[in-house]
mmCIF file of the C-alpha atoms, coordinates in Angstrom:
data_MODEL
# 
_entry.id   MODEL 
# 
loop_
_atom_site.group_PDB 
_atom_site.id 
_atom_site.type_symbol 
_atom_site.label_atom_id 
_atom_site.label_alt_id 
_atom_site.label_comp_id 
_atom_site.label_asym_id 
_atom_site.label_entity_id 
_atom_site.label_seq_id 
_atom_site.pdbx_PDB_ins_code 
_atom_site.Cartn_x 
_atom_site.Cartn_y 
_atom_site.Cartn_z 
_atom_site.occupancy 
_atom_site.B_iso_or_equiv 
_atom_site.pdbx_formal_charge 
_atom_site.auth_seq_id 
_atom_site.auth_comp_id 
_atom_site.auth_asym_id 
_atom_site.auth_atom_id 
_atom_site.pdbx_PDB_model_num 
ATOM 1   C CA . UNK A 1 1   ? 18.981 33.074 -20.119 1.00 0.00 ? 1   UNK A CA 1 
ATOM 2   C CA . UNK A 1 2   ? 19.833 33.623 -16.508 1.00 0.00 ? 2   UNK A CA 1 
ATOM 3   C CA . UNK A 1 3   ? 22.737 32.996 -14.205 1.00 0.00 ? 3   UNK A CA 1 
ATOM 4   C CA . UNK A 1 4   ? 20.339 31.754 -11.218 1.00 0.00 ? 4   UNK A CA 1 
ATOM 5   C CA . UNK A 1 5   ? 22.320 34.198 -9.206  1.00 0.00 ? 5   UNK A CA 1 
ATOM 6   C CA . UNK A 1 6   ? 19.528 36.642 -7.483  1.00 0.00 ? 6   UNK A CA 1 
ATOM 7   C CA . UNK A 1 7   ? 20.151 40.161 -8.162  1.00 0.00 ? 7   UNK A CA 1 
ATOM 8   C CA . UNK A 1 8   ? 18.026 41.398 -5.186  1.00 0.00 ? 8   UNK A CA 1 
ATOM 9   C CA . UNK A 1 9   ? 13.981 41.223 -4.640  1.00 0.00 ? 9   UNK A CA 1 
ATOM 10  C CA . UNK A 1 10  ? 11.522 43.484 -5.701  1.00 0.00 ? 10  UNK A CA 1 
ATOM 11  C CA . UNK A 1 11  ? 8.124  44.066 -3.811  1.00 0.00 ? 11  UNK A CA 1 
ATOM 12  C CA . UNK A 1 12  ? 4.914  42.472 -5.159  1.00 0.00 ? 12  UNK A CA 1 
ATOM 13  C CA . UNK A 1 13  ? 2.359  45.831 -5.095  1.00 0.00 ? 13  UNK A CA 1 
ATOM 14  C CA . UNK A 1 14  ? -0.497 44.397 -7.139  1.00 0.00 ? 14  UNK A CA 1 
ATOM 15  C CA . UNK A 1 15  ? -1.753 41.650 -8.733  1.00 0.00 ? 15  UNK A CA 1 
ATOM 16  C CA . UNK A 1 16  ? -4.711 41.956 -10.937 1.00 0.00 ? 16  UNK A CA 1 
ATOM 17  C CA . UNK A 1 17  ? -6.789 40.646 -13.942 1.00 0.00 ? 17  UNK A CA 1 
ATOM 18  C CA . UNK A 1 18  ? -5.374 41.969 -17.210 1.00 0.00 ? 18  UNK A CA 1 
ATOM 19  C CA . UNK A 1 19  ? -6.976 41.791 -20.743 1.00 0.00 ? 19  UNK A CA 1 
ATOM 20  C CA . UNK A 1 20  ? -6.802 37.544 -20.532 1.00 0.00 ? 20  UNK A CA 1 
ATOM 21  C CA . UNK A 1 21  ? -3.923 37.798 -18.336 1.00 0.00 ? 21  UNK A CA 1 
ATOM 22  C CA . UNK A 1 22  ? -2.868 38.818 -14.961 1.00 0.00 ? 22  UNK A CA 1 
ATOM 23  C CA . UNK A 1 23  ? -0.626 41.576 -14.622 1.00 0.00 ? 23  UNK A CA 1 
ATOM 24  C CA . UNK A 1 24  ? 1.896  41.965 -11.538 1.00 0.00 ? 24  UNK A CA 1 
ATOM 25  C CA . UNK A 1 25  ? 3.431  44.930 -10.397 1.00 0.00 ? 25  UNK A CA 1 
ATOM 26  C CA . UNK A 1 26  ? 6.955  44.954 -8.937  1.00 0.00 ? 26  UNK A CA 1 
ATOM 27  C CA . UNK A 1 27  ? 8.579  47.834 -6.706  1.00 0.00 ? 27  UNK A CA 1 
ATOM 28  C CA . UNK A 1 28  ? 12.481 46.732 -8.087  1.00 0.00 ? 28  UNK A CA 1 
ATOM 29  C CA . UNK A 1 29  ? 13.923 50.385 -6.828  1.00 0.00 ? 29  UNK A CA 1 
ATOM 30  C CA . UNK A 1 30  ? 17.448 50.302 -8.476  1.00 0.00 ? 30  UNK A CA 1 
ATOM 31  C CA . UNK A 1 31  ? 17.837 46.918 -9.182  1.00 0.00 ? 31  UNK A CA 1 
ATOM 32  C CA . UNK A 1 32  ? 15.548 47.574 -12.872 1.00 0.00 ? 32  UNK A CA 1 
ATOM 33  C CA . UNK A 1 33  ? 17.444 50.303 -13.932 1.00 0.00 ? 33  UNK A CA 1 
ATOM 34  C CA . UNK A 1 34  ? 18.340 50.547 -17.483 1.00 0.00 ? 34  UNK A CA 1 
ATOM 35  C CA . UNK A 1 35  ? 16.052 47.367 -18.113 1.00 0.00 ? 35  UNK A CA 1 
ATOM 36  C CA . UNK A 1 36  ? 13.731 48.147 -21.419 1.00 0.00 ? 36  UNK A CA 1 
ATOM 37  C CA . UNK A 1 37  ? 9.988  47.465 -22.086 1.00 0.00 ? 37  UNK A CA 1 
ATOM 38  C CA . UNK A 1 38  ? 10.568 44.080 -23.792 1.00 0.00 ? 38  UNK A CA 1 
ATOM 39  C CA . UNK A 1 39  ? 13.370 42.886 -21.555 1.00 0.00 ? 39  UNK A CA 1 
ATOM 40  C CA . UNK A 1 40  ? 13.132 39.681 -19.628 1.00 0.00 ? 40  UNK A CA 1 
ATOM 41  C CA . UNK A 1 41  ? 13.732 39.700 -15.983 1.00 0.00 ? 41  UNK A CA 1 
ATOM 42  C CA . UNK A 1 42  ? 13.584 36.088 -13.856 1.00 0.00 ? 42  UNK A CA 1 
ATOM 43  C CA . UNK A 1 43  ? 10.719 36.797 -11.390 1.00 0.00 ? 43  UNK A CA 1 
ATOM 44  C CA . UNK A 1 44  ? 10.938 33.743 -8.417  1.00 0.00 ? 44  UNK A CA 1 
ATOM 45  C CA . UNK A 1 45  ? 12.577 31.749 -11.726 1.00 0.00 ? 45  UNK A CA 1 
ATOM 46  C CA . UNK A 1 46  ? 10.327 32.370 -13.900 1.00 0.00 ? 46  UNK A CA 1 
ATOM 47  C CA . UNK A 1 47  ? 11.051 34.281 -17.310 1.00 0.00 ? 47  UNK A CA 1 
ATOM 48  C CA . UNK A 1 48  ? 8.514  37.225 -18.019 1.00 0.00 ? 48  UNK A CA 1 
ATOM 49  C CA . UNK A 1 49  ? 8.586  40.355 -20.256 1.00 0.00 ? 49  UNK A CA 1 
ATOM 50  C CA . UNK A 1 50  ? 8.311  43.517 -19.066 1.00 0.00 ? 50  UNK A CA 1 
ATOM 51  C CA . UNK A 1 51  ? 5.593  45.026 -20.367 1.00 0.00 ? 51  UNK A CA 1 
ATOM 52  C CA . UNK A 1 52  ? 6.646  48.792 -18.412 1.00 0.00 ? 52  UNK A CA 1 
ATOM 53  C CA . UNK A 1 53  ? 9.432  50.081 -16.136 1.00 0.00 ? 53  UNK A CA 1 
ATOM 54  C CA . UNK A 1 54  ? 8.464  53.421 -14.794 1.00 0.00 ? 54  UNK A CA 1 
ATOM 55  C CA . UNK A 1 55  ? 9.729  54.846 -11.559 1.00 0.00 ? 55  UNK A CA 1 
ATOM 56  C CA . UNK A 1 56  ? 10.950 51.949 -10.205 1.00 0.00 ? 56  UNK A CA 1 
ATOM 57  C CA . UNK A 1 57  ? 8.262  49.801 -11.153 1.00 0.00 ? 57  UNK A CA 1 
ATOM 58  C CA . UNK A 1 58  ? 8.055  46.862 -13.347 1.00 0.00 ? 58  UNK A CA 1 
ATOM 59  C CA . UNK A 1 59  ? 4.754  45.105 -14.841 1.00 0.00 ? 59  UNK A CA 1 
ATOM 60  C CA . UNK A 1 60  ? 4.509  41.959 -16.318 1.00 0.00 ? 60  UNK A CA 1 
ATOM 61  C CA . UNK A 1 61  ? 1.656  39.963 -17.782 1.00 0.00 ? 61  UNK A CA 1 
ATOM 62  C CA . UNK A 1 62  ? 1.608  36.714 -16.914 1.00 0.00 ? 62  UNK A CA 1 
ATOM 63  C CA . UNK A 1 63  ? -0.361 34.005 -19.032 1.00 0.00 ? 63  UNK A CA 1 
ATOM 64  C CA . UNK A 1 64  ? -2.770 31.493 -17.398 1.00 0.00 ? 64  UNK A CA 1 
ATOM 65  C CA . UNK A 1 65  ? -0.715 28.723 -18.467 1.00 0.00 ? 65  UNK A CA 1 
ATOM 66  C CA . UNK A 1 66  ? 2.501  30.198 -16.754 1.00 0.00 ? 66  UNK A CA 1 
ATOM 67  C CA . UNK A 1 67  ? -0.174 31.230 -14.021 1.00 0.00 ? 67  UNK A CA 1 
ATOM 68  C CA . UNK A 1 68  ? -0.845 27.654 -13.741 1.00 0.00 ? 68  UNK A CA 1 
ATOM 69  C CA . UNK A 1 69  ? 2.173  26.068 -13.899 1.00 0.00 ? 69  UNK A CA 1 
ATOM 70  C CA . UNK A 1 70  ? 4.125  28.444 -11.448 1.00 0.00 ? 70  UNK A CA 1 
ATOM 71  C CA . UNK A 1 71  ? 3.895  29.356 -7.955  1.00 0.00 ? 71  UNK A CA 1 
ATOM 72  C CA . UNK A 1 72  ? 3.056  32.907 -9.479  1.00 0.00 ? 72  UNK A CA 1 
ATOM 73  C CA . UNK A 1 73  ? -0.502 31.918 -8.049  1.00 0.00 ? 73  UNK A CA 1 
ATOM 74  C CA . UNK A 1 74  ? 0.132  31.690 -4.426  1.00 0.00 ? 74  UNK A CA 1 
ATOM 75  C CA . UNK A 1 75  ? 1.908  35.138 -4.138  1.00 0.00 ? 75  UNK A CA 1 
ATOM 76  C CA . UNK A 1 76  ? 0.487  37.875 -2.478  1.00 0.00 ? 76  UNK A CA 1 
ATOM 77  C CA . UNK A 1 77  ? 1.028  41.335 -1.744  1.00 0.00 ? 77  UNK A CA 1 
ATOM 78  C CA . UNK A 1 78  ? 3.067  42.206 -0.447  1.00 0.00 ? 78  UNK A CA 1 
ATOM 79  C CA . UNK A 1 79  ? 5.697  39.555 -0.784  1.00 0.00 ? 79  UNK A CA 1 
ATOM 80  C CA . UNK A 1 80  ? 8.987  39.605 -1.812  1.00 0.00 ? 80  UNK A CA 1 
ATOM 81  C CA . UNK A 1 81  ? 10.012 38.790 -5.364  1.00 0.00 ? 81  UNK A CA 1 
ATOM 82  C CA . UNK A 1 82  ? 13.351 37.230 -5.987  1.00 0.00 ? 82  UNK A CA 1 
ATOM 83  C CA . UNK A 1 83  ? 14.950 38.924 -9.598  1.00 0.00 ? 83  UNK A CA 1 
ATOM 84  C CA . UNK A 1 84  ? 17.487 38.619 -11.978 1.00 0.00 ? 84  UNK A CA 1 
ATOM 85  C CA . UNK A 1 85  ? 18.131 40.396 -15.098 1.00 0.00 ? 85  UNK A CA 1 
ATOM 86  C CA . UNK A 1 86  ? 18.332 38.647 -18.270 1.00 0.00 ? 86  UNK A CA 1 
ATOM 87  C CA . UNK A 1 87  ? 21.964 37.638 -18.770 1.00 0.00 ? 87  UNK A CA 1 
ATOM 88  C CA . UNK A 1 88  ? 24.176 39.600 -21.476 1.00 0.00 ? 88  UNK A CA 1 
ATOM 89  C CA . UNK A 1 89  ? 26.568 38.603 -24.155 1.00 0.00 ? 89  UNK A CA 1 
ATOM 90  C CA . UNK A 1 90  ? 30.090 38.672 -21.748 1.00 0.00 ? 90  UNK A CA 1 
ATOM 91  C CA . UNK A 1 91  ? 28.567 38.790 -18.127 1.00 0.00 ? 91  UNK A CA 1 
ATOM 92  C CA . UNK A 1 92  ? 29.730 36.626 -15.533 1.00 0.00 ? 92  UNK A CA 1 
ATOM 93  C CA . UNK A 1 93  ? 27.769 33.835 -15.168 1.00 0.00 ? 93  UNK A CA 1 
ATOM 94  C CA . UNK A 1 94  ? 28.265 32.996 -11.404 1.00 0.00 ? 94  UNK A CA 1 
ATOM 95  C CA . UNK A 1 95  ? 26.118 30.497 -10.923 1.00 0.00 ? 95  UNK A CA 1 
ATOM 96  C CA . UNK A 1 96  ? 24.349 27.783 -13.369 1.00 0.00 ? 96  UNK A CA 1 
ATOM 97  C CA . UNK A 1 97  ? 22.697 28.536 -16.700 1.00 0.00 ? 97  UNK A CA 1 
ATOM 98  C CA . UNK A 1 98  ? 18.827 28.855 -16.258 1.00 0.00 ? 98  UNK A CA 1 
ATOM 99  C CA . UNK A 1 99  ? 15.986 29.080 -18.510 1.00 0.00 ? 99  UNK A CA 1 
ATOM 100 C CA . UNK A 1 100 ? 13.592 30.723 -16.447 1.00 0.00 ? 100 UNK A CA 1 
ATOM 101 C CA . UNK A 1 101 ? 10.965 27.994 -18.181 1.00 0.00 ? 101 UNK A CA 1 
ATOM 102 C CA . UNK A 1 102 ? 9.578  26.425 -14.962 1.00 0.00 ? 102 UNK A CA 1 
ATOM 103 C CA . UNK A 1 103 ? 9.406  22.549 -15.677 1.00 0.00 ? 103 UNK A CA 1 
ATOM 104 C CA . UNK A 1 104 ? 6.824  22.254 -11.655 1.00 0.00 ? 104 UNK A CA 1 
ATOM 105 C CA . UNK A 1 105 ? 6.623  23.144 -8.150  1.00 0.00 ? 105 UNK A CA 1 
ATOM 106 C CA . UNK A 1 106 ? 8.238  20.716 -5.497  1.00 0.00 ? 106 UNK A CA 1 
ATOM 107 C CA . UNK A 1 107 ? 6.794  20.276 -2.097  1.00 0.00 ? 107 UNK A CA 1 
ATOM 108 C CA . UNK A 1 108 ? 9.386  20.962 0.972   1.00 0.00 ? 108 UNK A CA 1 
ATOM 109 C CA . UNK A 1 109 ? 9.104  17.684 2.462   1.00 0.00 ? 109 UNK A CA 1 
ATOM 110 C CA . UNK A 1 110 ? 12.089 18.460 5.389   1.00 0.00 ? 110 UNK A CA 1 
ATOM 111 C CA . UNK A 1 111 ? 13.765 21.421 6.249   1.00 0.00 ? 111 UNK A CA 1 
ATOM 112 C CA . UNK A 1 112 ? 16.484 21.228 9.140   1.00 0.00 ? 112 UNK A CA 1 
ATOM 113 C CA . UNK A 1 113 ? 19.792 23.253 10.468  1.00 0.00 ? 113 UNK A CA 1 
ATOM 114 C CA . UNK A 1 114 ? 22.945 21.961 10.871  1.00 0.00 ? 114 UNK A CA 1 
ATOM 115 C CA . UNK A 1 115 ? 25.246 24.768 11.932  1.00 0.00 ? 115 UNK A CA 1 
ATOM 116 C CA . UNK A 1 116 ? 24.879 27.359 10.111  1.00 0.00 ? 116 UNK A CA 1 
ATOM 117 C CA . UNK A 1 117 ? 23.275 25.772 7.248   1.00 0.00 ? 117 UNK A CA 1 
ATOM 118 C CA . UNK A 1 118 ? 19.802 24.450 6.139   1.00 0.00 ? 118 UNK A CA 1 
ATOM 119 C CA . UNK A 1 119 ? 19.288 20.713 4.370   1.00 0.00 ? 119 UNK A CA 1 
ATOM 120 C CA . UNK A 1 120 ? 16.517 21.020 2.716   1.00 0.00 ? 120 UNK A CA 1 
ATOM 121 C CA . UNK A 1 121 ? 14.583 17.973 0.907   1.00 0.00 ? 121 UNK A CA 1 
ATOM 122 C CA . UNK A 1 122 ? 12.196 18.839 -2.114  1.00 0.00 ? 122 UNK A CA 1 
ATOM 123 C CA . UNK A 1 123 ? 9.609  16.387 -3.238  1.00 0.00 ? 123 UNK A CA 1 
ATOM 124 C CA . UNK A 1 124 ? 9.019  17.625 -7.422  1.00 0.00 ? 124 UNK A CA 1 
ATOM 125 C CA . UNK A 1 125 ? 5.900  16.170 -9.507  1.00 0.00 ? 125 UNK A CA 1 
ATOM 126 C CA . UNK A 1 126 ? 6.477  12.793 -9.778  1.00 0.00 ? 126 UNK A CA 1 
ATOM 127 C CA . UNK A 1 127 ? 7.983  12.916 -13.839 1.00 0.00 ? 127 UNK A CA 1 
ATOM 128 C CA . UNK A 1 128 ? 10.434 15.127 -12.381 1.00 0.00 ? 128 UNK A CA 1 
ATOM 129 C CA . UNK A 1 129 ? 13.149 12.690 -10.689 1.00 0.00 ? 129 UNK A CA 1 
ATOM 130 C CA . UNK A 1 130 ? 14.188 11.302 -13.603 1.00 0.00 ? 130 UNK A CA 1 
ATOM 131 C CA . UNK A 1 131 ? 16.283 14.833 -14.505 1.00 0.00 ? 131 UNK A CA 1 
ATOM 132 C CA . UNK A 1 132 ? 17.797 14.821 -10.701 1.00 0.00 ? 132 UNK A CA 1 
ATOM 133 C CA . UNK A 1 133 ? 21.155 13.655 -10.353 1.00 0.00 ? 133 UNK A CA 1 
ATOM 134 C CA . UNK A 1 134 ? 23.614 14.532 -7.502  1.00 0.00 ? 134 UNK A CA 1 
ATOM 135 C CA . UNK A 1 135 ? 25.890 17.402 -8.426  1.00 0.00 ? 135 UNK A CA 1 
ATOM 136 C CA . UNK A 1 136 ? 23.288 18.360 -10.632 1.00 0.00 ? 136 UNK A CA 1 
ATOM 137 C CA . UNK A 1 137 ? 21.749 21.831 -10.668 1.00 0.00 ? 137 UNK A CA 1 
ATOM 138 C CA . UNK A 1 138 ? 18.304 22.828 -9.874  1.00 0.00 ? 138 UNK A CA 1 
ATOM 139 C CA . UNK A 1 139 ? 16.486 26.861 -9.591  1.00 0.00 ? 139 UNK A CA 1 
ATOM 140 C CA . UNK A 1 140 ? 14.062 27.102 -6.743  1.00 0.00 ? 140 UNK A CA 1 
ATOM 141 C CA . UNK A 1 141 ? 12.542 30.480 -6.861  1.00 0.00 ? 141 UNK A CA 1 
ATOM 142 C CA . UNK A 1 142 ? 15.060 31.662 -9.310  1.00 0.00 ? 142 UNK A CA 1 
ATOM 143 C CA . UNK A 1 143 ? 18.023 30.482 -6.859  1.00 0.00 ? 143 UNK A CA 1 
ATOM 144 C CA . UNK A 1 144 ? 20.101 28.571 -8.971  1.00 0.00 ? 144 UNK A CA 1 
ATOM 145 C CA . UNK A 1 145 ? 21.296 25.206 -6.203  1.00 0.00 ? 145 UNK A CA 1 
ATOM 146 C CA . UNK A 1 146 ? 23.172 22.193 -6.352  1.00 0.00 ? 146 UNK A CA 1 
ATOM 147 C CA . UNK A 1 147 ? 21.758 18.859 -5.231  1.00 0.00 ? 147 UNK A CA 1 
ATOM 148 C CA . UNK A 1 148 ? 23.363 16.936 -2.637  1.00 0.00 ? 148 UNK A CA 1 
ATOM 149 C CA . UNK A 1 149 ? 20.692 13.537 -2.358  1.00 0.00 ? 149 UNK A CA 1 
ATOM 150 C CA . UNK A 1 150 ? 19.384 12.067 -4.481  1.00 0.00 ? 150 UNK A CA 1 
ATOM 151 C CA . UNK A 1 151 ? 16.325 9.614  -3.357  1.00 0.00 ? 151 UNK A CA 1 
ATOM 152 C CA . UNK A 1 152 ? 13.543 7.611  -5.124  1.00 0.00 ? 152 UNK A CA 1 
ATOM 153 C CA . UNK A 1 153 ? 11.320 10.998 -4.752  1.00 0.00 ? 153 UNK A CA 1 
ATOM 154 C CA . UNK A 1 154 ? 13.117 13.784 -3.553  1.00 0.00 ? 154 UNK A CA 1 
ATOM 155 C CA . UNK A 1 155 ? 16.632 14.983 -3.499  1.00 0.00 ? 155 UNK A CA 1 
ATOM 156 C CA . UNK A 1 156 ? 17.837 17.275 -1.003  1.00 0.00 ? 156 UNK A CA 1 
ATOM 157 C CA . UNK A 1 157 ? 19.957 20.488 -1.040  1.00 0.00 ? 157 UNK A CA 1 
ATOM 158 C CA . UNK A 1 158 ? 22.050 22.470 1.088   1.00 0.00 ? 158 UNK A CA 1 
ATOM 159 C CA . UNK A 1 159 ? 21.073 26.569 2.011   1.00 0.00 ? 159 UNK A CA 1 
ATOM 160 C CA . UNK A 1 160 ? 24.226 28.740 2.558   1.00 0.00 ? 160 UNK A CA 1 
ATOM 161 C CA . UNK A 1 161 ? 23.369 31.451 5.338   1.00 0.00 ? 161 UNK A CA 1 
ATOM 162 C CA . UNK A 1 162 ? 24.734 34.016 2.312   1.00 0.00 ? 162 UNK A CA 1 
ATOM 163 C CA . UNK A 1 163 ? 21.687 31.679 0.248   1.00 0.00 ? 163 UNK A CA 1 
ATOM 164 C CA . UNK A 1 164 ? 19.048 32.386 2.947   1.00 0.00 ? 164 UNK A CA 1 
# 
């Protein structure tokens, strides 16, 4: 379980084929720190185990049905990672409660400024909607938001500069 309140972002060094798997590599510098082999960290959202955390480093295999289903599959080296720690019995949550099970991948159908601020409008598979509702929360690489609109196929958002 996750807060959907990013902790910082890690460095994507490698992504490769991995016994049936593909296995990522993360530079996280401090921000892994006391995380154990078996912990889950929130990678862009999504929950996966880390299979080693040496020298600021963490690796992860991800399945191909995660692969798949995620927007694991269009990152590339070397892009930055949002992460989160798993949360703990008696943290502060901060934000919203989040899985880190990723239910699709929206489509950014509009993004515009408005001050200081960014609306943006996501278009989600089309099963999605019925789960939207205003006020309601959503995690978009791992960022845990609340929607503003809510249309007949996309709802809309507001970006913070602190959010950007």
């Amino acid at each position: 379980m996750f807060s959907g309140i990013v902790a910082g972002q890690g460095e994507l060094l490698q992504i490769k084929p991995h016994s049936g798997s593909t296995r990522l590599r993360i530079r996280h510098g401090r921000l892994g720190r006391g995380a154990r082999v078996g912990d889950s960290v929130a990678v862009n959202g999504c929950c996966l185990t880390a299979v080693s955390n040496r020298n600021g480093v963490f690796e992860f295999d991800v399945l191909q049905e995660t692969w798949k289903r995620t927007a694991l599959h269009r990152a590339r080296v070397p892009q930055k990672m949002n992460l989160e720690l798993s949360l703990r019995i008696g943290d502060p949550v901060g934000g919203h409660f989040v899985t880190g099970h990723i239910d699709g991948t929206g489509r950014i159908t509009k993004r515009e400024a408005s001050g200081p601020d960014i609306l943006v409008e996501i278009e989600p598979p089309k099963n999605f909607m019925q789960w939207v509702v205003p006020k309601g929360s959503v995690a978009l690489d791992g960022v845990s938001l609340t929607v503003g609109k809510v249309g007949r196929r996309s709802f809309s958002l507001w970006l913070i500069p602190h959010t950007l």
